[in-house]
PDB file of N, CA, C and O in Angstrom:
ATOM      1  N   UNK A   1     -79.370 -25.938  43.381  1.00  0.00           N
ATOM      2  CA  UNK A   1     -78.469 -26.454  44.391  1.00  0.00           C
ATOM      3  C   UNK A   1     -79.058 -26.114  45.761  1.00  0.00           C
ATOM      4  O   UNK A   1     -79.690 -25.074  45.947  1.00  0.00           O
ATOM      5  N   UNK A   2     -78.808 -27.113  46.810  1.00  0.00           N
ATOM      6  CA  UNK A   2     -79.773 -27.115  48.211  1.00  0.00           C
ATOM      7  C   UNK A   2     -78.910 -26.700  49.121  1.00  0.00           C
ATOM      8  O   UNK A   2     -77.798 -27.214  49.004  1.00  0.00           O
ATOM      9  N   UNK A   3     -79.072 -25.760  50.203  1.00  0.00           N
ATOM     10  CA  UNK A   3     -77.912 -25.230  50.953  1.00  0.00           C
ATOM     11  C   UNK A   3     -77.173 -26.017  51.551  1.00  0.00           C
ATOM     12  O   UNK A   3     -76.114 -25.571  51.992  1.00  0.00           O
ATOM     13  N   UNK A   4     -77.593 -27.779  51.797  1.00  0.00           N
ATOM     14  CA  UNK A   4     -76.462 -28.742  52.221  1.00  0.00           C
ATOM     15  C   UNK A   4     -75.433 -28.845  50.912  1.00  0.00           C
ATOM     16  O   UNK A   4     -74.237 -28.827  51.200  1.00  0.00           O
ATOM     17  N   UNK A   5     -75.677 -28.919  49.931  1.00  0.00           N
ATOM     18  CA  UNK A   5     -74.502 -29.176  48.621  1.00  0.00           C
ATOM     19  C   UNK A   5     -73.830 -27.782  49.053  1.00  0.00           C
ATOM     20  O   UNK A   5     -72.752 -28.072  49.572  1.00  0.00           O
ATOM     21  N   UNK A   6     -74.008 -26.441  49.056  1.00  0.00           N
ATOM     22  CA  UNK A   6     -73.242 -25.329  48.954  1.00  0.00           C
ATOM     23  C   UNK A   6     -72.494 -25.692  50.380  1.00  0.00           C
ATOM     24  O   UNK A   6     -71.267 -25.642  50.472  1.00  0.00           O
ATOM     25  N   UNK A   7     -73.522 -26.140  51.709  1.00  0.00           N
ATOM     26  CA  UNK A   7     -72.172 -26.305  52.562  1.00  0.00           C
ATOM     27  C   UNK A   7     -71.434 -27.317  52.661  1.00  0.00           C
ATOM     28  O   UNK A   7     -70.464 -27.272  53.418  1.00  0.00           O
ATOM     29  N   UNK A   8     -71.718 -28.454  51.926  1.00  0.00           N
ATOM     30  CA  UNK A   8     -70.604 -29.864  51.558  1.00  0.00           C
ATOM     31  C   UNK A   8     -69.266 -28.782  50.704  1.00  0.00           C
ATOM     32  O   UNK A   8     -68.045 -28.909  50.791  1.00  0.00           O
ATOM     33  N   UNK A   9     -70.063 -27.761  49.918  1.00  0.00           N
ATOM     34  CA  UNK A   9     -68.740 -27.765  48.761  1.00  0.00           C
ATOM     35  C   UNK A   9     -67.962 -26.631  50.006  1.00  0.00           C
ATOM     36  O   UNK A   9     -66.763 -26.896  50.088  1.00  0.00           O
ATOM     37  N   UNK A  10     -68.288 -25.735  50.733  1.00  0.00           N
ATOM     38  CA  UNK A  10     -67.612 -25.055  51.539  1.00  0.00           C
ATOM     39  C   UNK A  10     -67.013 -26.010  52.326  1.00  0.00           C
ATOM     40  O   UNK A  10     -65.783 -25.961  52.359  1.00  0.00           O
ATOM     41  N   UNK A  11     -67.625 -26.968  53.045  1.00  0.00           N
ATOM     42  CA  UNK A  11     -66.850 -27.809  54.170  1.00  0.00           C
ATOM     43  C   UNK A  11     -65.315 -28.274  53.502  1.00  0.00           C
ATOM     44  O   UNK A  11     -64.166 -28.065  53.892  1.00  0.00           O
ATOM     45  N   UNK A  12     -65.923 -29.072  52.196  1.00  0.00           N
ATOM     46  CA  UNK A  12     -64.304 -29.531  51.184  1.00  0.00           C
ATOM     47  C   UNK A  12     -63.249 -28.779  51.323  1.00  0.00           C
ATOM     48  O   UNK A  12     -62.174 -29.226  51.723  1.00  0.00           O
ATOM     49  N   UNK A  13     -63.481 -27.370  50.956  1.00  0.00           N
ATOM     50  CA  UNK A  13     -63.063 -26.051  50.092  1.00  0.00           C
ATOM     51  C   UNK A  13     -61.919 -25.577  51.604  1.00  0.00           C
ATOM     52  O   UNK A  13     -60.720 -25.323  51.486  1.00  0.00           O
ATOM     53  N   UNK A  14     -62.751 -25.563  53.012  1.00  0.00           N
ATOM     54  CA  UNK A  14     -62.339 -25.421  54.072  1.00  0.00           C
ATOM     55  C   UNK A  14     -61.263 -25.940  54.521  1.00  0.00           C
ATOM     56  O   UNK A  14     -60.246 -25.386  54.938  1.00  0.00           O
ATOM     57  N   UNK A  15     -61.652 -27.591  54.373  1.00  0.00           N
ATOM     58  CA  UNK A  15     -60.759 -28.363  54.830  1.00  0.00           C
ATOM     59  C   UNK A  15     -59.378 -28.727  54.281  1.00  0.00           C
ATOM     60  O   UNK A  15     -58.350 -28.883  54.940  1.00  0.00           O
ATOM     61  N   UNK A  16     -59.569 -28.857  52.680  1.00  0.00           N
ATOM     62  CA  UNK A  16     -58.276 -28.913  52.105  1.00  0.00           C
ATOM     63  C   UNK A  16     -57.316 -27.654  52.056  1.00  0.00           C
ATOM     64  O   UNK A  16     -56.105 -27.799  51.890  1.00  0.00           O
ATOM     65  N   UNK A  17     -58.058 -26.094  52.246  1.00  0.00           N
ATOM     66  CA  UNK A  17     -57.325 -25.194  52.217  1.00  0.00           C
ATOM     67  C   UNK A  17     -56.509 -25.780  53.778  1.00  0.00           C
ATOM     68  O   UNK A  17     -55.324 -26.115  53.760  1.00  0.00           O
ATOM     69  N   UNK A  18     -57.352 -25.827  55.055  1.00  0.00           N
ATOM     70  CA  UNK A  18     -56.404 -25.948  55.971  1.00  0.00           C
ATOM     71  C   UNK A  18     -55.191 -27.130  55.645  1.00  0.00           C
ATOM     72  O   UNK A  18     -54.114 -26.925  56.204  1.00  0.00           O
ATOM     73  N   UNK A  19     -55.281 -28.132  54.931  1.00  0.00           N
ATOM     74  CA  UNK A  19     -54.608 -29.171  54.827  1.00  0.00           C
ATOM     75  C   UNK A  19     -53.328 -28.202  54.675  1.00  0.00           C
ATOM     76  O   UNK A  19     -52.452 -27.866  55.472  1.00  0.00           O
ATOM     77  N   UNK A  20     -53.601 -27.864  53.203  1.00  0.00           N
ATOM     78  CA  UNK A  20     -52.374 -27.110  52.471  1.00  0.00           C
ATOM     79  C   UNK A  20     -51.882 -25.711  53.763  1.00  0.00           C
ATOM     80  O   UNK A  20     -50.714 -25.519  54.100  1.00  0.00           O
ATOM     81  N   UNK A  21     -52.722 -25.145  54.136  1.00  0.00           N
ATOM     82  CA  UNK A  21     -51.929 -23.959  55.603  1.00  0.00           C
ATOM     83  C   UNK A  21     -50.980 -25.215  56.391  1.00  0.00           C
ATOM     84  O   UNK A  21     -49.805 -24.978  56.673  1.00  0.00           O
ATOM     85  N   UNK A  22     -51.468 -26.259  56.641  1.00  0.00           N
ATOM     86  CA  UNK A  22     -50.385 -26.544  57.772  1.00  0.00           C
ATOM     87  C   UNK A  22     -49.061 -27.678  57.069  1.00  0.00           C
ATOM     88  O   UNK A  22     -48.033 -28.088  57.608  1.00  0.00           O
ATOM     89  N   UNK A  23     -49.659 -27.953  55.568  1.00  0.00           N
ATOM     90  CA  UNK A  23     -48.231 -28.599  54.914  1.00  0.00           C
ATOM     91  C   UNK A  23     -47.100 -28.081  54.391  1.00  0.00           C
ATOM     92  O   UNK A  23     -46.047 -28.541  53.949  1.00  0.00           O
ATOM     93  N   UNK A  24     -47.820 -26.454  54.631  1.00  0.00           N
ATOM     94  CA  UNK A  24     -46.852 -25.253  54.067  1.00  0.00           C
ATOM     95  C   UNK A  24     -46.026 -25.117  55.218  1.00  0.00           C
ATOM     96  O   UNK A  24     -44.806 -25.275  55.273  1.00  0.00           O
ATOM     97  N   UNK A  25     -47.120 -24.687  56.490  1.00  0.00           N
ATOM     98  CA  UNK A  25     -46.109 -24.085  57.718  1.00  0.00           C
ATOM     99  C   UNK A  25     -45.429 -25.320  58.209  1.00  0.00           C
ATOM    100  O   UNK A  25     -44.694 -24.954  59.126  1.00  0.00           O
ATOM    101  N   UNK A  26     -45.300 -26.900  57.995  1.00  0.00           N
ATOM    102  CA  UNK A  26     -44.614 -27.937  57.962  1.00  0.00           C
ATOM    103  C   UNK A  26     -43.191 -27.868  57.072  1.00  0.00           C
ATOM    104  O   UNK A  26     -42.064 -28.210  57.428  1.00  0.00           O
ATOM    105  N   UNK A  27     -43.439 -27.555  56.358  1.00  0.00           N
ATOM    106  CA  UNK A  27     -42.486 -27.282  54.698  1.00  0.00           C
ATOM    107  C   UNK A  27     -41.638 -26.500  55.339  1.00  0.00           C
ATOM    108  O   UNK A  27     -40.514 -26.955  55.552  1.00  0.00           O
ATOM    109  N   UNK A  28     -41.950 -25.227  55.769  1.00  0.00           N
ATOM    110  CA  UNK A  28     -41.431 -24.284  55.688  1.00  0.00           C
ATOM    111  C   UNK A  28     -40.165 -24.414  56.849  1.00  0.00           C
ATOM    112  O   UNK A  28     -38.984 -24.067  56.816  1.00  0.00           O
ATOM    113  N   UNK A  29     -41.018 -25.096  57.898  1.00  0.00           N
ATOM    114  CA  UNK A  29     -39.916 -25.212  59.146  1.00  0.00           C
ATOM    115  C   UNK A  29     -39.099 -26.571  58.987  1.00  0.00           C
ATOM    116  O   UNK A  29     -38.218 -27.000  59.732  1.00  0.00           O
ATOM    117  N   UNK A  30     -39.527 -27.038  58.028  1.00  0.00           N
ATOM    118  CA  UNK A  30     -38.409 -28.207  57.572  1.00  0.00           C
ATOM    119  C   UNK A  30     -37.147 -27.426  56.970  1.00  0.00           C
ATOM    120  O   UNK A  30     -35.929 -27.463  57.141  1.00  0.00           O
ATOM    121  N   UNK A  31     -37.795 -26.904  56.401  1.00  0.00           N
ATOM    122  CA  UNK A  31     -36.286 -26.210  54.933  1.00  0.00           C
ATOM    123  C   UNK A  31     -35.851 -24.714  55.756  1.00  0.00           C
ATOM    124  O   UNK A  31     -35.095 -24.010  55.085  1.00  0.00           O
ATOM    125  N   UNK A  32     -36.281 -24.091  57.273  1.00  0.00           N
ATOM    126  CA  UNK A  32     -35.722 -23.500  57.927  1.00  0.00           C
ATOM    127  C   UNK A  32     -34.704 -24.519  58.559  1.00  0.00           C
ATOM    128  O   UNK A  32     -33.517 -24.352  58.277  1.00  0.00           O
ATOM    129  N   UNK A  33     -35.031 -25.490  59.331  1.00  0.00           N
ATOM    130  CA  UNK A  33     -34.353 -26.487  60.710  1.00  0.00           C
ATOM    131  C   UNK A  33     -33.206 -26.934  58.982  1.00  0.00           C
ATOM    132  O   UNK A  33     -32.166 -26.276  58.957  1.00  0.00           O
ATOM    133  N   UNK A  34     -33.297 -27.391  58.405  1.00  0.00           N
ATOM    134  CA  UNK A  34     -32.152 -27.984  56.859  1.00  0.00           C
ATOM    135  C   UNK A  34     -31.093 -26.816  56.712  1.00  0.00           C
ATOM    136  O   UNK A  34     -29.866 -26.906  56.737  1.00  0.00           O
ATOM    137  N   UNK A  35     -32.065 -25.450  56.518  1.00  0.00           N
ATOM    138  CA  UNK A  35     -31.178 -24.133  55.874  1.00  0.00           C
ATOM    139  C   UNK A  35     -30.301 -24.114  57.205  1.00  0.00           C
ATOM    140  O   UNK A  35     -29.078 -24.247  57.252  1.00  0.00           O
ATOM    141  N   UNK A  36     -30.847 -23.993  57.880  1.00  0.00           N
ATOM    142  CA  UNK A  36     -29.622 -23.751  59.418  1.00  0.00           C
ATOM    143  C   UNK A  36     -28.550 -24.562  59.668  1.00  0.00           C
ATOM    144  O   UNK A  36     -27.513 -24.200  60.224  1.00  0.00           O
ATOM    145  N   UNK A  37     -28.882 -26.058  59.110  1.00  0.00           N
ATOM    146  CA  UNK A  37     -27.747 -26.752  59.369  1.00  0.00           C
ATOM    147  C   UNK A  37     -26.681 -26.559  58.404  1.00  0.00           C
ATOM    148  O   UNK A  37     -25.470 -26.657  58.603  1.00  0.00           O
ATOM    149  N   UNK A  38     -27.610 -26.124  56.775  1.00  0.00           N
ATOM    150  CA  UNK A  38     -26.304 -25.834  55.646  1.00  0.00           C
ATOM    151  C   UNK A  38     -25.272 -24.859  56.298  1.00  0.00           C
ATOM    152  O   UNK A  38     -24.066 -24.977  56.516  1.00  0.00           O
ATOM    153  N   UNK A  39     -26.412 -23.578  56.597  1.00  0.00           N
ATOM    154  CA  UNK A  39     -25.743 -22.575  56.713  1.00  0.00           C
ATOM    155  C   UNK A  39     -24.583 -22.745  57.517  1.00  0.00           C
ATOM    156  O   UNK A  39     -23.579 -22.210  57.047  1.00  0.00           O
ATOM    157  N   UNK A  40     -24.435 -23.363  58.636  1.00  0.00           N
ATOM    158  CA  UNK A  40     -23.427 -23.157  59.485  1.00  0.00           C
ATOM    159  C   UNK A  40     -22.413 -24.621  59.111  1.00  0.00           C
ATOM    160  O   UNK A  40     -21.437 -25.023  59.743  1.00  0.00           O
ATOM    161  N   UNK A  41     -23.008 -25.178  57.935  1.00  0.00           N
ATOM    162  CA  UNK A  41     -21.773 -25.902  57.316  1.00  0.00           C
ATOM    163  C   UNK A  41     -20.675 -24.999  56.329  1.00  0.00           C
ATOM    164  O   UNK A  41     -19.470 -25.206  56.189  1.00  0.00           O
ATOM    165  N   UNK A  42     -21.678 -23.729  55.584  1.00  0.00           N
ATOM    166  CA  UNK A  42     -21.568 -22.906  54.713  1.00  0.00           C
ATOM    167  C   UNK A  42     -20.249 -22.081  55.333  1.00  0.00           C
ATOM    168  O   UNK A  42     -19.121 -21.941  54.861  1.00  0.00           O
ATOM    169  N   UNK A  43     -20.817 -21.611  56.528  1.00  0.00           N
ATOM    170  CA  UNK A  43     -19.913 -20.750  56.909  1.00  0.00           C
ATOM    171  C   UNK A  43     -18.278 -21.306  57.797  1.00  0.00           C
ATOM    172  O   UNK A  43     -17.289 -20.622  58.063  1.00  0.00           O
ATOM    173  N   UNK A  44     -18.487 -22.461  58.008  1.00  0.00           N
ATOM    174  CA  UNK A  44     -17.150 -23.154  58.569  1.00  0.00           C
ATOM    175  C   UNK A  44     -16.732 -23.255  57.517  1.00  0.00           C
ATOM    176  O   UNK A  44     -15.635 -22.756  57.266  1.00  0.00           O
ATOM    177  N   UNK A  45     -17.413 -23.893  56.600  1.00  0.00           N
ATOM    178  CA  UNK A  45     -16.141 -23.936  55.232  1.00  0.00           C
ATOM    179  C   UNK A  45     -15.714 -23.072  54.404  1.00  0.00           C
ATOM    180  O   UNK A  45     -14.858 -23.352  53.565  1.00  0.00           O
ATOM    181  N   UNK A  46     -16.573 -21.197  54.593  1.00  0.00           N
ATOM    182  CA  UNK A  46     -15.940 -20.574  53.860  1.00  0.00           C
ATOM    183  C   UNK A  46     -14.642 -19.711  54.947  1.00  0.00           C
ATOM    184  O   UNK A  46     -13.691 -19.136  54.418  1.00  0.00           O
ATOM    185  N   UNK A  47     -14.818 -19.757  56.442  1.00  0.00           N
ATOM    186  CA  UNK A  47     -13.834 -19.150  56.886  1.00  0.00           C
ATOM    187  C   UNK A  47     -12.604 -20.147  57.153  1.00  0.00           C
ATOM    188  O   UNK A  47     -11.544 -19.753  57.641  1.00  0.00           O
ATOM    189  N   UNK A  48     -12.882 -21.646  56.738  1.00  0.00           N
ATOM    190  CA  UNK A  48     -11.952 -22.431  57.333  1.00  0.00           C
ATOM    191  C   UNK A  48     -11.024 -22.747  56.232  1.00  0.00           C
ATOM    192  O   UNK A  48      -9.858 -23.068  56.460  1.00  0.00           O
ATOM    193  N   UNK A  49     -11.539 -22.659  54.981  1.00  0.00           N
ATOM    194  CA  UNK A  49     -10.739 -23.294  53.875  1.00  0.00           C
ATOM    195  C   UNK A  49      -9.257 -22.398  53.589  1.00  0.00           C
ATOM    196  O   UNK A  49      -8.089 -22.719  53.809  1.00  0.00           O
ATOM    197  N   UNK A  50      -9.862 -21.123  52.994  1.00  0.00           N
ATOM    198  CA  UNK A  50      -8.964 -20.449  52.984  1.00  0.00           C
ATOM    199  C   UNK A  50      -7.342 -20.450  53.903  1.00  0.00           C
ATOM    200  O   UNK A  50      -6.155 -20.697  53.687  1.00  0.00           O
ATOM    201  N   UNK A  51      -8.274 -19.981  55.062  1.00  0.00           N
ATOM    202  CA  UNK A  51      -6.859 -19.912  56.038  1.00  0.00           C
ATOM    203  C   UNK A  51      -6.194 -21.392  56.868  1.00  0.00           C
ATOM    204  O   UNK A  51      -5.541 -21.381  57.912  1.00  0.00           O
ATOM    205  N   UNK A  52      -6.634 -22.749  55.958  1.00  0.00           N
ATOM    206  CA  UNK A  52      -6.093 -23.918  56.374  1.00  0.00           C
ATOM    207  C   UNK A  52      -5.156 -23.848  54.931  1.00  0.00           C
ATOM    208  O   UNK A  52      -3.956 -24.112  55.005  1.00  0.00           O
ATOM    209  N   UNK A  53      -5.823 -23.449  53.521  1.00  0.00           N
ATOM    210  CA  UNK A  53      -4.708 -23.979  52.786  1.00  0.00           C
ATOM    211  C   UNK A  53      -3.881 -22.988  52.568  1.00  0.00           C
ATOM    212  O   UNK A  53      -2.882 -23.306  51.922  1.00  0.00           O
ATOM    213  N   UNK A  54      -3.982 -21.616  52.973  1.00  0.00           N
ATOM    214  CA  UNK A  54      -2.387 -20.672  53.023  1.00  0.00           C
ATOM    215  C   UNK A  54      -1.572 -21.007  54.312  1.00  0.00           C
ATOM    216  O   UNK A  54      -0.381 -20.697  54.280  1.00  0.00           O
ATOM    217  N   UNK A  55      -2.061 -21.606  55.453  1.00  0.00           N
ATOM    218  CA  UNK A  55      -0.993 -22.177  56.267  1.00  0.00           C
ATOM    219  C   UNK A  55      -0.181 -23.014  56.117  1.00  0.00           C
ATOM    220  O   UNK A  55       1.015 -22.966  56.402  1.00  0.00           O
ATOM    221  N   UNK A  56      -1.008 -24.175  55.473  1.00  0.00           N
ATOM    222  CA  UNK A  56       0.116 -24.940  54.748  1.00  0.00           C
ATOM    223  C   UNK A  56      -0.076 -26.477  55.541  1.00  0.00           C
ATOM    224  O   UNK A  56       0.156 -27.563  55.011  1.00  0.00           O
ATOM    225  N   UNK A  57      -0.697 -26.197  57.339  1.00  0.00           N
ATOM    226  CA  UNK A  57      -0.252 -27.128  58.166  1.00  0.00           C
ATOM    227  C   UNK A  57      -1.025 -28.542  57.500  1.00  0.00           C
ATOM    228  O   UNK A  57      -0.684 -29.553  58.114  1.00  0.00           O
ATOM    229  N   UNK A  58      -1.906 -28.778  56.473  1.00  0.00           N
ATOM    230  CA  UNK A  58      -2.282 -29.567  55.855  1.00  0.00           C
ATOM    231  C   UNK A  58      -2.175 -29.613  54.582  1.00  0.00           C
ATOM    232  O   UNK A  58      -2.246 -28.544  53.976  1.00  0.00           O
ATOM    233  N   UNK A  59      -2.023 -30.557  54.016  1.00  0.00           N
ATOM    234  CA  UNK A  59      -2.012 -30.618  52.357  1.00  0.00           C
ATOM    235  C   UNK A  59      -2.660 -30.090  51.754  1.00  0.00           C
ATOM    236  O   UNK A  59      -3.793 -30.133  52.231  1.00  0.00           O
ATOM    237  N   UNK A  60      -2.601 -29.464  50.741  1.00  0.00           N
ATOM    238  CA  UNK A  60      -3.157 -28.785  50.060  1.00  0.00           C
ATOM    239  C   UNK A  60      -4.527 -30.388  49.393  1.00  0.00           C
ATOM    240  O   UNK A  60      -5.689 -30.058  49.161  1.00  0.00           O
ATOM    241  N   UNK A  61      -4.268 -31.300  49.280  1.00  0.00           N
ATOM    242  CA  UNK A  61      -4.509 -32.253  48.707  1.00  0.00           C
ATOM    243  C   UNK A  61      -5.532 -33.084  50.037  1.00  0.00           C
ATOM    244  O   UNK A  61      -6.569 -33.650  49.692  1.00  0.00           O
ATOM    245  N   UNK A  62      -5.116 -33.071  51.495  1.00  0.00           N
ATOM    246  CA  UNK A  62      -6.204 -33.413  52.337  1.00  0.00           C
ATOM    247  C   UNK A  62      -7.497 -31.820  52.420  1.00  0.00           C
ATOM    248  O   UNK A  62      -8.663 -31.885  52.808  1.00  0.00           O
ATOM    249  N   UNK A  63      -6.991 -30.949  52.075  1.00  0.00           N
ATOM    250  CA  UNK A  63      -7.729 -29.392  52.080  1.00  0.00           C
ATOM    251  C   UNK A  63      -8.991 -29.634  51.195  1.00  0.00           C
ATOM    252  O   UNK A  63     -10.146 -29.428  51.567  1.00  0.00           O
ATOM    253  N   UNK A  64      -8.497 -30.239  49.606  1.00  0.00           N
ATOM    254  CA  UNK A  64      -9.187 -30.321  48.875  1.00  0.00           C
ATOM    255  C   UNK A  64     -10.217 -31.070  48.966  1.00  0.00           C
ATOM    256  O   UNK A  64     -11.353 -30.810  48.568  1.00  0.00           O
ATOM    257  N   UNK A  65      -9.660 -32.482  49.751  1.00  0.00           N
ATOM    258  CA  UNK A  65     -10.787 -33.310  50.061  1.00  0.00           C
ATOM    259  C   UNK A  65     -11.784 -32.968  50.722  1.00  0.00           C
ATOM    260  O   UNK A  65     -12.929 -32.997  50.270  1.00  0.00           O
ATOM    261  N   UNK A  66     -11.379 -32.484  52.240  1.00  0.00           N
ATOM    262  CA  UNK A  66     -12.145 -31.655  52.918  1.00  0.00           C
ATOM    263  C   UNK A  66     -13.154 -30.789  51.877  1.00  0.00           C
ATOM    264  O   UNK A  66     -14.253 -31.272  51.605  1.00  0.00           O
ATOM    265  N   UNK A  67     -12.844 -29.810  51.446  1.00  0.00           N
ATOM    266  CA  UNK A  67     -14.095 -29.158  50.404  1.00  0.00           C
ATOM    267  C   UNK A  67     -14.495 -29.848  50.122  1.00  0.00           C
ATOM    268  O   UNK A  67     -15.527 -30.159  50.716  1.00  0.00           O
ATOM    269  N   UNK A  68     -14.036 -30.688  48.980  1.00  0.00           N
ATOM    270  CA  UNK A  68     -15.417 -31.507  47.951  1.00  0.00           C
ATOM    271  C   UNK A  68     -16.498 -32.110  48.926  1.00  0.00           C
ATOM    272  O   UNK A  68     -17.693 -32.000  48.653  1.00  0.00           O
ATOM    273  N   UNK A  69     -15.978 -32.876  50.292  1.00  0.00           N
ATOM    274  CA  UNK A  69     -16.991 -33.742  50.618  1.00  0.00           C
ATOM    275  C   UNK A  69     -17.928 -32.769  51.287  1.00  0.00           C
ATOM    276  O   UNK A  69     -19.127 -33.019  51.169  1.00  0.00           O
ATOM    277  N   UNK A  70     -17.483 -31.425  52.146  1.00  0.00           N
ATOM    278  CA  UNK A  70     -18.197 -30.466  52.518  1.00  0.00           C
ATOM    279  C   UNK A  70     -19.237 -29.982  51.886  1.00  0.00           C
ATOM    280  O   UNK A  70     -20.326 -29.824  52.437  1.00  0.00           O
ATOM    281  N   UNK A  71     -18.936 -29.628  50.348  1.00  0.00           N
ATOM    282  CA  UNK A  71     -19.430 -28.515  49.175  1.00  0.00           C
ATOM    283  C   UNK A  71     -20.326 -29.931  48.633  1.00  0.00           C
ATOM    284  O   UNK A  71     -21.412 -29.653  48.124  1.00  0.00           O
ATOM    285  N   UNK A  72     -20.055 -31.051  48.684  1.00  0.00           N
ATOM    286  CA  UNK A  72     -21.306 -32.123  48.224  1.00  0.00           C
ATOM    287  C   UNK A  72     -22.655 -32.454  49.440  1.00  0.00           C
ATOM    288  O   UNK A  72     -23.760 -32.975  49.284  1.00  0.00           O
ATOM    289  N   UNK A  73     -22.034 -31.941  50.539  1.00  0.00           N
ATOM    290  CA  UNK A  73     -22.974 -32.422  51.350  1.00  0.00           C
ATOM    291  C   UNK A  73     -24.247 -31.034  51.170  1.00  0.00           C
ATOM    292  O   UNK A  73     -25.477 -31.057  51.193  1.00  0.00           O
ATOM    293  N   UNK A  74     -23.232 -29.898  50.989  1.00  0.00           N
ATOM    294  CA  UNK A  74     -23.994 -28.628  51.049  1.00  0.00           C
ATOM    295  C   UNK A  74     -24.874 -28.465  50.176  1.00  0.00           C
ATOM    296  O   UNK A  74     -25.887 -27.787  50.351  1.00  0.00           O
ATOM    297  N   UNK A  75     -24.513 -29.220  48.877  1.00  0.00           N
ATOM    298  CA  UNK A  75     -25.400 -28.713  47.378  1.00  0.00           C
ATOM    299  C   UNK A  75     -26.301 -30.067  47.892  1.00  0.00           C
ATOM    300  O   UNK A  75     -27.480 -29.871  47.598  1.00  0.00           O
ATOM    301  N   UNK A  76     -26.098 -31.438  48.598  1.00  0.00           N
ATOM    302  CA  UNK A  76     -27.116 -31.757  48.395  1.00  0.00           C
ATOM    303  C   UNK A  76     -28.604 -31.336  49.812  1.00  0.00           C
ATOM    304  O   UNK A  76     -29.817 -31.523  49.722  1.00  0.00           O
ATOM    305  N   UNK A  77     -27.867 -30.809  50.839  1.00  0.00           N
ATOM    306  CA  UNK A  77     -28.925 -30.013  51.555  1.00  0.00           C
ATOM    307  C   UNK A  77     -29.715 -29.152  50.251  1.00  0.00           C
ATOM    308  O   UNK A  77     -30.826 -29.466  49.823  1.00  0.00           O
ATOM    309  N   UNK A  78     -29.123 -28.338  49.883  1.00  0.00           N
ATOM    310  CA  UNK A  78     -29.629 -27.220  49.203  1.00  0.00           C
ATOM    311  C   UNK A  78     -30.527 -27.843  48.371  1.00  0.00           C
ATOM    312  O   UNK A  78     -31.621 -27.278  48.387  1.00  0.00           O
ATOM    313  N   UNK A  79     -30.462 -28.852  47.614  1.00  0.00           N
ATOM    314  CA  UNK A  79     -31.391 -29.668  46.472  1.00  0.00           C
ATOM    315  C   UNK A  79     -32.455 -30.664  47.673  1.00  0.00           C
ATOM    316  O   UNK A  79     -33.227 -31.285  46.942  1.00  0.00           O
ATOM    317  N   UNK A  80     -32.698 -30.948  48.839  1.00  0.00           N
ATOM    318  CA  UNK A  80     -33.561 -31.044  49.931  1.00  0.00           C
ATOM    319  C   UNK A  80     -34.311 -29.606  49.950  1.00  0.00           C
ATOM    320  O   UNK A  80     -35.490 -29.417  49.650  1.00  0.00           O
ATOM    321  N   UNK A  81     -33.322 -28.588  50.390  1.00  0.00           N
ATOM    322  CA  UNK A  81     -34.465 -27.572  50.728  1.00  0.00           C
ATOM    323  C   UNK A  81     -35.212 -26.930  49.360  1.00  0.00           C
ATOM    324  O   UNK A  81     -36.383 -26.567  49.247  1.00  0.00           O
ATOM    325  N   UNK A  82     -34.393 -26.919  48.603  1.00  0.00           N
ATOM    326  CA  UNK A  82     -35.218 -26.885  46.971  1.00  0.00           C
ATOM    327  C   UNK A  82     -36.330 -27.546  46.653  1.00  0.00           C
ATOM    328  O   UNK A  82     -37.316 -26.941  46.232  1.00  0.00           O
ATOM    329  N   UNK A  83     -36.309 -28.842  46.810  1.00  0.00           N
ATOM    330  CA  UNK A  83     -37.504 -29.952  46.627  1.00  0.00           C
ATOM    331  C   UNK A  83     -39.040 -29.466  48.012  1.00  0.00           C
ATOM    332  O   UNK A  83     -40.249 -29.694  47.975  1.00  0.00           O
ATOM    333  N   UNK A  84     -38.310 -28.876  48.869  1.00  0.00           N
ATOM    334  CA  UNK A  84     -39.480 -28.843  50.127  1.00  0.00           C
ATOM    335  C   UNK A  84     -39.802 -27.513  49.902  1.00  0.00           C
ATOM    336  O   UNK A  84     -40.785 -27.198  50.573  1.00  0.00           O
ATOM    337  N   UNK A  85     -39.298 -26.470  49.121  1.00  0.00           N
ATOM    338  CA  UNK A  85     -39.749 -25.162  48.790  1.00  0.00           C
ATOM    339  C   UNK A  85     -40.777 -25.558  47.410  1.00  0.00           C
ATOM    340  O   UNK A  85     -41.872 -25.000  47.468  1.00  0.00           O
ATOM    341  N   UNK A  86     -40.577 -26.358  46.312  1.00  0.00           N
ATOM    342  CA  UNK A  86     -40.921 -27.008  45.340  1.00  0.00           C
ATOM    343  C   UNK A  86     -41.987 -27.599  45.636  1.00  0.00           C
ATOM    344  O   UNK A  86     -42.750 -27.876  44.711  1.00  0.00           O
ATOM    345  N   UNK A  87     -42.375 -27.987  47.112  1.00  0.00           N
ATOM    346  CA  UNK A  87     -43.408 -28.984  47.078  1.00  0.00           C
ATOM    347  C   UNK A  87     -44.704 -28.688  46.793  1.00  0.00           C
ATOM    348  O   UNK A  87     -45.553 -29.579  46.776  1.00  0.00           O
TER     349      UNK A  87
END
């Protein structure tokens, strides 16, 4: 092997590692900027639910709705940031 083939196979070896460094640190601040938006969906709906349906001032039945569509939007962030941790 001639020292241009050893530095073709280093140049490759170089370049795709950087590919993968910056599709990671891409990845990563995707499924940070995603996790942040769950999270602070996460946390309105765990301090809000509670103390809307022991007040009473809404239905227990508009309350519920409220969750499900909340708790679907949340699991499907979470299955986004799953797939971009996955990638």
């Amino acid at each position: 092997m001639e020292q241009k083939d050893i530095d073709a196979i280093m140049q490759k070896v170089a370049q795709q590692r950087d590919e993968i460094v910056l599709k990671m640190h891409l990845a990563k601040a995707e499924a940070k900027d995603e996790w942040a938006v769950a999270e602070k969906k996460w946390e309105h709906l765990k301090t809000k639910t509670p103390a809307v349906a022991r007040e009473g001032g809404e239905s227990l039945k508009d309350v519920g709705a409220a969750v499900k569509l909340v708790g679907e939007e949340l699991l499907n962030s979470y299955a986004r940031i799953k797939k971009i941790i996955e990638r």
